[in-house]
PDB file as gemmi writes it, atoms N, CA and C in Angstrom:
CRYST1    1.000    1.000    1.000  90.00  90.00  90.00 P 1                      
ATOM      1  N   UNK A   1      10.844   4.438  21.712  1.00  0.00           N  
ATOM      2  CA  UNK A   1      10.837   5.527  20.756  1.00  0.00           C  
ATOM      3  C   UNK A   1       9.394   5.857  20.420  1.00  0.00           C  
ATOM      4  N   UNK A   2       9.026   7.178  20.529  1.00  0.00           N  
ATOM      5  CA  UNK A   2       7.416   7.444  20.077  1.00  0.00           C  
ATOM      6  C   UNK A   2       7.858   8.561  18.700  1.00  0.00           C  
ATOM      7  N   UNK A   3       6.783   9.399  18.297  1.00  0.00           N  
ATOM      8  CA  UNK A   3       6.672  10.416  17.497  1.00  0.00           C  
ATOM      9  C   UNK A   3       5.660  10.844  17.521  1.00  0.00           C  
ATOM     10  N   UNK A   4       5.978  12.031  16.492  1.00  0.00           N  
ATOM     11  CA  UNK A   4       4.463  12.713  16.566  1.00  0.00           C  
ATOM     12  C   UNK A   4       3.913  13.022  15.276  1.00  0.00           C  
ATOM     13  N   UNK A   5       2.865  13.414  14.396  1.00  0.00           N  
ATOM     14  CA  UNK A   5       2.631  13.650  13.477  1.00  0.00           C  
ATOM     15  C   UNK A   5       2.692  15.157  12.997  1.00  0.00           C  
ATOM     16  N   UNK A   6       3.116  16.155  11.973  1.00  0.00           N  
ATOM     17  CA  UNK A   6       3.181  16.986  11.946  1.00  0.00           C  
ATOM     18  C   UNK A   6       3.206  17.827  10.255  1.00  0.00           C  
ATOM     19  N   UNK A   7       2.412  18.692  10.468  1.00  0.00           N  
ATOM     20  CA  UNK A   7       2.626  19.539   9.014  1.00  0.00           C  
ATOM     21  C   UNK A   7       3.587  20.712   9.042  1.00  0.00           C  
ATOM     22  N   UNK A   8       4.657  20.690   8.440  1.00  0.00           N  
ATOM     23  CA  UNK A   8       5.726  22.101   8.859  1.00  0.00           C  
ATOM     24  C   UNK A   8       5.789  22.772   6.897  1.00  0.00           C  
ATOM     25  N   UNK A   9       5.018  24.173   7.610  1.00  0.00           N  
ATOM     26  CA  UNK A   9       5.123  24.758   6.424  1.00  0.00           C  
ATOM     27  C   UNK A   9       6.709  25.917   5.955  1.00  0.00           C  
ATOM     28  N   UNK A  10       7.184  26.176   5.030  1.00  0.00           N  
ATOM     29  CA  UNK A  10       8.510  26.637   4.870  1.00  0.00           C  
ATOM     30  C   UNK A  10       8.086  27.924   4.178  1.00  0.00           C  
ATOM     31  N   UNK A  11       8.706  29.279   4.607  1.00  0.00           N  
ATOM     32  CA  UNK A  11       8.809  30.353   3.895  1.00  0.00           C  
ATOM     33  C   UNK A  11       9.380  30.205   3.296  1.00  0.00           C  
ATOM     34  N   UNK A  12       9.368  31.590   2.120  1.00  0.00           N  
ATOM     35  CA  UNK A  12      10.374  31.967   0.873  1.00  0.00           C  
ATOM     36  C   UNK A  12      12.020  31.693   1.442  1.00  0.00           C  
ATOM     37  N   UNK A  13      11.760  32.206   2.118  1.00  0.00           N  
ATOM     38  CA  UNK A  13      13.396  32.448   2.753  1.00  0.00           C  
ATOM     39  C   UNK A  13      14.044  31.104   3.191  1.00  0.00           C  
ATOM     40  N   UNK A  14      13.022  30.330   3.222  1.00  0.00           N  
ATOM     41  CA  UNK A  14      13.903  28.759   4.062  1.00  0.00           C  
ATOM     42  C   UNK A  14      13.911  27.723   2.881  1.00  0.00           C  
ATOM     43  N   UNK A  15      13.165  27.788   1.998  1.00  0.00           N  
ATOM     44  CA  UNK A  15      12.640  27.264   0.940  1.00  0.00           C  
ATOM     45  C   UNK A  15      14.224  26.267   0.225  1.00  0.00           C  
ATOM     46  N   UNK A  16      15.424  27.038  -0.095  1.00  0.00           N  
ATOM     47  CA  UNK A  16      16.538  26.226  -0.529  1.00  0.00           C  
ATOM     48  C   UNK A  16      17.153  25.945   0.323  1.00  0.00           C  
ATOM     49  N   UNK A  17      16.772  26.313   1.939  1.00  0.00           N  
ATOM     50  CA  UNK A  17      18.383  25.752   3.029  1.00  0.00           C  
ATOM     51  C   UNK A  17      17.463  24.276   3.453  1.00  0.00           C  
ATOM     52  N   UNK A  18      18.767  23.582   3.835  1.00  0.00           N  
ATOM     53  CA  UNK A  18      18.466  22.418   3.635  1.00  0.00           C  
ATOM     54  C   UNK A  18      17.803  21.708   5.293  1.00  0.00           C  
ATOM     55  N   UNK A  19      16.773  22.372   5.194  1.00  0.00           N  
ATOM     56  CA  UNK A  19      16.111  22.305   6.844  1.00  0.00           C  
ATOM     57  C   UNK A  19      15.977  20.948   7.677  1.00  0.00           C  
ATOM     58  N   UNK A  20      15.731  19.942   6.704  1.00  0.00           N  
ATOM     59  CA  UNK A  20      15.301  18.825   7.351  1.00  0.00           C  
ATOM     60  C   UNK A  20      17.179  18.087   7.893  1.00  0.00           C  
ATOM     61  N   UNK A  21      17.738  18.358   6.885  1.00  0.00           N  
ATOM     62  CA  UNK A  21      19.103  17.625   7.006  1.00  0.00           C  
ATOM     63  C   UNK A  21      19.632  18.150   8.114  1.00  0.00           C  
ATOM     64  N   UNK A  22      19.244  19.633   8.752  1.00  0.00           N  
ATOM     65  CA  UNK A  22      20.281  20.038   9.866  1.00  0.00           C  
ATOM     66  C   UNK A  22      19.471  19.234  11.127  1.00  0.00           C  
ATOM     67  N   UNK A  23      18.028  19.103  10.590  1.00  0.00           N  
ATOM     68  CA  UNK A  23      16.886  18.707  12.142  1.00  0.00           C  
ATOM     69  C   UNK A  23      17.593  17.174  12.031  1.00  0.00           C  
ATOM     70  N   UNK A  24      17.788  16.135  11.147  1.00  0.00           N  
ATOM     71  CA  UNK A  24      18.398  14.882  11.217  1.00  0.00           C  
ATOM     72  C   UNK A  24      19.957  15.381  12.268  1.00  0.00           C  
ATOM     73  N   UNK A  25      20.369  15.832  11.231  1.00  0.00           N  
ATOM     74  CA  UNK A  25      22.013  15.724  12.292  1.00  0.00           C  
ATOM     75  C   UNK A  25      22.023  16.280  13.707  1.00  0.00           C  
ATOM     76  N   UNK A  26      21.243  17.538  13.376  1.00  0.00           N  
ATOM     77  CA  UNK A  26      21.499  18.098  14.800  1.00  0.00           C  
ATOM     78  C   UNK A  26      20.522  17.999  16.387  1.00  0.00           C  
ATOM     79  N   UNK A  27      19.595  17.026  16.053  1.00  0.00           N  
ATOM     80  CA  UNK A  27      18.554  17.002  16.566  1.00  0.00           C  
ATOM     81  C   UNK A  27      18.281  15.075  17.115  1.00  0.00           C  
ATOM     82  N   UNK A  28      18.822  14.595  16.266  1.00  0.00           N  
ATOM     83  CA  UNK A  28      18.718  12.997  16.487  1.00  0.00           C  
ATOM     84  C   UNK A  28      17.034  12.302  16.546  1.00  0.00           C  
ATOM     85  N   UNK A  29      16.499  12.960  15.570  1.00  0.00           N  
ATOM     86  CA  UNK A  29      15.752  12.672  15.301  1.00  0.00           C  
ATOM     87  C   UNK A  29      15.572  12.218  13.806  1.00  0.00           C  
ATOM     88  N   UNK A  30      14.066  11.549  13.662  1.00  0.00           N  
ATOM     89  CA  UNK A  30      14.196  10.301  12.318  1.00  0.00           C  
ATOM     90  C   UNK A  30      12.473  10.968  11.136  1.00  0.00           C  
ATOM     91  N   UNK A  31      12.813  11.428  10.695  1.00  0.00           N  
ATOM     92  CA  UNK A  31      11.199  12.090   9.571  1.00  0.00           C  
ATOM     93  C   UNK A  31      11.059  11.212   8.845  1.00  0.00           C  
ATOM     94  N   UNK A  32       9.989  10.764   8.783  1.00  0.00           N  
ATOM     95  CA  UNK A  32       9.460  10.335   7.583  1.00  0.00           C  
ATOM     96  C   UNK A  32       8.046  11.135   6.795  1.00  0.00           C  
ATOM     97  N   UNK A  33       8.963  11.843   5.801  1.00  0.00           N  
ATOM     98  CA  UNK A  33       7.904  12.463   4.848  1.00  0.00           C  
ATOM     99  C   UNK A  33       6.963  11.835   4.312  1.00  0.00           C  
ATOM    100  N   UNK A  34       5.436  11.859   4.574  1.00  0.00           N  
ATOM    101  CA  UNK A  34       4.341  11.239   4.043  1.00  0.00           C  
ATOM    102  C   UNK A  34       3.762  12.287   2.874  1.00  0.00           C  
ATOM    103  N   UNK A  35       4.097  12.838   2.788  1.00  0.00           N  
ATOM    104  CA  UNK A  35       3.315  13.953   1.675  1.00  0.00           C  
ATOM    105  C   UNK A  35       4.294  15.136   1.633  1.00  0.00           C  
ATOM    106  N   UNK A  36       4.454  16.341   0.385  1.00  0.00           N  
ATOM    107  CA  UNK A  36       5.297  16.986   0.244  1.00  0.00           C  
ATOM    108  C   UNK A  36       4.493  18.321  -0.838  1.00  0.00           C  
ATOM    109  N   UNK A  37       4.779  19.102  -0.815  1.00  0.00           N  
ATOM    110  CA  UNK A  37       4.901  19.938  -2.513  1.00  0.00           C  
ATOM    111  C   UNK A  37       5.831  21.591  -2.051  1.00  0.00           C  
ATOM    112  N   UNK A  38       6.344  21.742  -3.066  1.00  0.00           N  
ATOM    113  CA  UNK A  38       7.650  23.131  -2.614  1.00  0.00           C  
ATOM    114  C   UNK A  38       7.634  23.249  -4.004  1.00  0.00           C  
ATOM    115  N   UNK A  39       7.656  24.695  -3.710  1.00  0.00           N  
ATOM    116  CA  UNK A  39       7.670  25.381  -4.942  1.00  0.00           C  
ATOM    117  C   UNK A  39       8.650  26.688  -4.959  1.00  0.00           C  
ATOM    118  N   UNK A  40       9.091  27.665  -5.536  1.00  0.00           N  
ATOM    119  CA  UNK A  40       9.807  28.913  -5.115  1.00  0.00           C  
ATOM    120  C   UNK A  40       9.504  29.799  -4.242  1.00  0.00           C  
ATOM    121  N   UNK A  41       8.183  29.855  -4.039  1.00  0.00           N  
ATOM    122  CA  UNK A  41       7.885  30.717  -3.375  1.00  0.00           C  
ATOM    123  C   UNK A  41       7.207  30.385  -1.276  1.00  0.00           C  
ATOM    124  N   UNK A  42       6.982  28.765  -1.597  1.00  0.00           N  
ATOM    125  CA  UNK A  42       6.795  28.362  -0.459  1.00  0.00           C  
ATOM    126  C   UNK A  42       6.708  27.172  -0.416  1.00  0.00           C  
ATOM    127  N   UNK A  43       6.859  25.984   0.804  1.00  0.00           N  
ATOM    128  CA  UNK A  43       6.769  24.664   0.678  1.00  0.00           C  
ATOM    129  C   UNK A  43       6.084  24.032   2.301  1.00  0.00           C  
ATOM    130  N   UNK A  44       5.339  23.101   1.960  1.00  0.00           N  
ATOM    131  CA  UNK A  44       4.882  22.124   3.333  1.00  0.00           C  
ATOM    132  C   UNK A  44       5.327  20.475   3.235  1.00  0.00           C  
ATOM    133  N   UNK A  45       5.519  19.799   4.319  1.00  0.00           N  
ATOM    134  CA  UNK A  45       5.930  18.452   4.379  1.00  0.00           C  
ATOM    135  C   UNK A  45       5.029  18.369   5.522  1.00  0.00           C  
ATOM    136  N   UNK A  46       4.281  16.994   5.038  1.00  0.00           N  
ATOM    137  CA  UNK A  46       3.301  16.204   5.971  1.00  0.00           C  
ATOM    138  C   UNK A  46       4.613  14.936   6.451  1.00  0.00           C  
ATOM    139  N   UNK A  47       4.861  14.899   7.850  1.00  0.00           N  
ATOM    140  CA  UNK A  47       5.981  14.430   7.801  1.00  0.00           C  
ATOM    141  C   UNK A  47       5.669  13.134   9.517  1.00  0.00           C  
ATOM    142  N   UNK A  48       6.187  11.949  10.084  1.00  0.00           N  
ATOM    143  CA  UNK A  48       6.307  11.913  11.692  1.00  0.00           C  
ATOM    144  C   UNK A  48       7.208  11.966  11.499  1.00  0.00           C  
ATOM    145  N   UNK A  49       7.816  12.532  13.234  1.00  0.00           N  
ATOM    146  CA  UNK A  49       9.576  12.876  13.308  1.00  0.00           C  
ATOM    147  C   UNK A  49       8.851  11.888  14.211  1.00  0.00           C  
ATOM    148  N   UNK A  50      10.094  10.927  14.222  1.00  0.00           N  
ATOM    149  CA  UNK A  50      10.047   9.939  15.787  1.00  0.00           C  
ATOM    150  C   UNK A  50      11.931  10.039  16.207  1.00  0.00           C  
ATOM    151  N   UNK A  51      11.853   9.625  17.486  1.00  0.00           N  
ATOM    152  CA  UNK A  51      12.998   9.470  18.388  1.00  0.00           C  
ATOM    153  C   UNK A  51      12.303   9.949  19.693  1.00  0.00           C  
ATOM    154  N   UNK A  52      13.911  10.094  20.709  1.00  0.00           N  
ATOM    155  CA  UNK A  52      13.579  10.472  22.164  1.00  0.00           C  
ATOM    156  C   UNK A  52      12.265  11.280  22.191  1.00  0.00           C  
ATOM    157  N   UNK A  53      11.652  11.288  23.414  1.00  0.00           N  
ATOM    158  CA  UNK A  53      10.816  12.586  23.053  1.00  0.00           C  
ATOM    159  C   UNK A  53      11.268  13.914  23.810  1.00  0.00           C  
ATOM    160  N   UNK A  54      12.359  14.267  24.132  1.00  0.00           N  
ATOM    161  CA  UNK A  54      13.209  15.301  24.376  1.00  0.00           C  
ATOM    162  C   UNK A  54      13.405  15.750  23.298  1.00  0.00           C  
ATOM    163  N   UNK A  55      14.211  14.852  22.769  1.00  0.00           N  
ATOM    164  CA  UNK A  55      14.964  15.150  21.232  1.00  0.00           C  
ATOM    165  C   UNK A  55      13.367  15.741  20.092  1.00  0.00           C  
ATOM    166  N   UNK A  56      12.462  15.351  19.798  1.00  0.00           N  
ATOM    167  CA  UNK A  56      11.399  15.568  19.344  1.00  0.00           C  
ATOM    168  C   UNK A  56      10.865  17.249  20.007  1.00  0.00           C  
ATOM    169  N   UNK A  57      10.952  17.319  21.325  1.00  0.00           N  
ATOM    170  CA  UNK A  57      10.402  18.565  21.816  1.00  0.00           C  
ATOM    171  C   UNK A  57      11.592  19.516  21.492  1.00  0.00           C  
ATOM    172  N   UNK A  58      12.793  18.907  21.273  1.00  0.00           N  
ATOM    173  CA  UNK A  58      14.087  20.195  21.032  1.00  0.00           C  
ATOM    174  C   UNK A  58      14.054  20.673  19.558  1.00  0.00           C  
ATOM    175  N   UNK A  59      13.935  19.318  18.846  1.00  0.00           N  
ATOM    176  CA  UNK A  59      13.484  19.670  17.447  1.00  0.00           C  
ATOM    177  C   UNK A  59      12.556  20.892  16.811  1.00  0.00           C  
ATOM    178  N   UNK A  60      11.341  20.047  17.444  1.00  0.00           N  
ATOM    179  CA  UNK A  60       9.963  21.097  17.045  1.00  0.00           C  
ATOM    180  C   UNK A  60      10.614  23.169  17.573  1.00  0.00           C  
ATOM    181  N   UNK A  61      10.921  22.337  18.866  1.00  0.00           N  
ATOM    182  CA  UNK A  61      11.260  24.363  19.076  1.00  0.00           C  
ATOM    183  C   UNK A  61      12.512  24.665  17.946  1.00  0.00           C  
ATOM    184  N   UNK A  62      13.402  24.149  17.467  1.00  0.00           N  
ATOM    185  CA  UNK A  62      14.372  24.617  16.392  1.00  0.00           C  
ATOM    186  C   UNK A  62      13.781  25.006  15.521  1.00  0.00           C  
ATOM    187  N   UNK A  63      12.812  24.226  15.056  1.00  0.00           N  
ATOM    188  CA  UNK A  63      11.930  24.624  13.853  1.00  0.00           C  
ATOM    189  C   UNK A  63      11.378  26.073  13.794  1.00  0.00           C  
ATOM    190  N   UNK A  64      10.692  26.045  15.047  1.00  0.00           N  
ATOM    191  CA  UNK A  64      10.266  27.181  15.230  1.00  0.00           C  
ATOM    192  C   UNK A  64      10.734  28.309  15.253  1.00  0.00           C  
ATOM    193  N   UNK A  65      11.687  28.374  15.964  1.00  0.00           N  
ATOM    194  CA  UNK A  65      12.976  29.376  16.355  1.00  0.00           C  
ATOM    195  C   UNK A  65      13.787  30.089  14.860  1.00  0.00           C  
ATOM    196  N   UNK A  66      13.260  28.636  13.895  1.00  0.00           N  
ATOM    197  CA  UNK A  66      14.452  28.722  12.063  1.00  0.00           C  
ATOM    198  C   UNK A  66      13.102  29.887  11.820  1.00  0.00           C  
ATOM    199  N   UNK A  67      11.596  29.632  11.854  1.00  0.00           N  
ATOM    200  CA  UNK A  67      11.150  30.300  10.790  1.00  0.00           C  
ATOM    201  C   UNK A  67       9.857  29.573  10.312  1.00  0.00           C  
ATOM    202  N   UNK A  68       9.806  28.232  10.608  1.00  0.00           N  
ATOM    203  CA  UNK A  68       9.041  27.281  10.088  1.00  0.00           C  
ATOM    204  C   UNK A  68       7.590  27.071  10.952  1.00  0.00           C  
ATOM    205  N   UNK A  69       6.857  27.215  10.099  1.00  0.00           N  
ATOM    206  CA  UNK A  69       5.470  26.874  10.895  1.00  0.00           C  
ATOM    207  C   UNK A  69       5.407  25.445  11.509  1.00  0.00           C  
ATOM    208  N   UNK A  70       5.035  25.589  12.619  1.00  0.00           N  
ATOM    209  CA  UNK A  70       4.967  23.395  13.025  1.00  0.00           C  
ATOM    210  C   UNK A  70       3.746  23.426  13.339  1.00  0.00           C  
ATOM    211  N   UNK A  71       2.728  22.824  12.601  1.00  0.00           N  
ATOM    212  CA  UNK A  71       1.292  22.455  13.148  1.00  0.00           C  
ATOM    213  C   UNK A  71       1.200  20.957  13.647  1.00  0.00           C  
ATOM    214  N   UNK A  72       1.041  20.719  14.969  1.00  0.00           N  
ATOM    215  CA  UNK A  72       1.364  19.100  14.991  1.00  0.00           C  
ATOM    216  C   UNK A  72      -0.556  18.950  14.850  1.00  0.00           C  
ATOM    217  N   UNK A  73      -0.841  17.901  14.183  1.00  0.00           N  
ATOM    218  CA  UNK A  73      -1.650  17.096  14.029  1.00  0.00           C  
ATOM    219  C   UNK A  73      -2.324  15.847  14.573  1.00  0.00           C  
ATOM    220  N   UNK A  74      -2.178  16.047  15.803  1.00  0.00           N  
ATOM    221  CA  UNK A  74      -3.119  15.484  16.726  1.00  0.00           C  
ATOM    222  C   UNK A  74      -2.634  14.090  16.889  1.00  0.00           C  
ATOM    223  N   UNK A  75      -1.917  12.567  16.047  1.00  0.00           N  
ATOM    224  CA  UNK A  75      -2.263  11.570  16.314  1.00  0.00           C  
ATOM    225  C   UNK A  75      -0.435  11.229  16.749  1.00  0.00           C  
ATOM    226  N   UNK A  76      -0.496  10.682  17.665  1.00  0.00           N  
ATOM    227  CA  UNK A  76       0.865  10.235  17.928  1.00  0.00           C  
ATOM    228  C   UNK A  76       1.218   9.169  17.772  1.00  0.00           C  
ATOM    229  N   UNK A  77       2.442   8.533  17.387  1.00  0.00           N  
ATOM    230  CA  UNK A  77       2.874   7.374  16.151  1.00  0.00           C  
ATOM    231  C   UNK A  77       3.733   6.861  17.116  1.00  0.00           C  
ATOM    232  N   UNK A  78       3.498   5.556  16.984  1.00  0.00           N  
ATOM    233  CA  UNK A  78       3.652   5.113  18.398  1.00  0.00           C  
ATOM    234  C   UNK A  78       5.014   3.474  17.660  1.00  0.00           C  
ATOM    235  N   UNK A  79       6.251   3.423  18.116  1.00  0.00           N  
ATOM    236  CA  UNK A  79       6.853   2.379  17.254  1.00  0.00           C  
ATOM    237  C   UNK A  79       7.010   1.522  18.423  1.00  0.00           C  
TER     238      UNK A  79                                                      
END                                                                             
């Protein structure tokens, strides 16, 4: 299992759907939020997603595809 490190910022519009819970179920992948702040109008999570790294590359494009900025951050988290 590897991961990657990543900052995913959330528009207005994604801000109350429950984004991370559909990337857990539907994605089989594992976040661990290291940092956070959301507010009404916008939100970011400093987060590693680890699992497969299929599952990780299917993820990140969902994200993308929802709306969500994915800046990955360079260091890969290695379990």
């Amino acid at each position: 299992m590897s991961g990657v490190r990543m900052r995913l910022t959330f528009p207005e519009d994604l801000v109350r759907e429950p984004v991370i819970a559909q990337l857990v179920r539907d994605h089989a992948v594992e976040p661990n939020i290291r940092r956070a702040n959301v507010d009404e109008v916008e939100g970011w999570i400093v987060c590693e997603l680890s699992g497969d790294a299929a599952a990780i590359e299917s993820a990140i494009s969902w994200l993308r595809q929802k709306g969500v900025r994915v800046d990955l951050l360079g260091d890969v988290v290695e379990s």
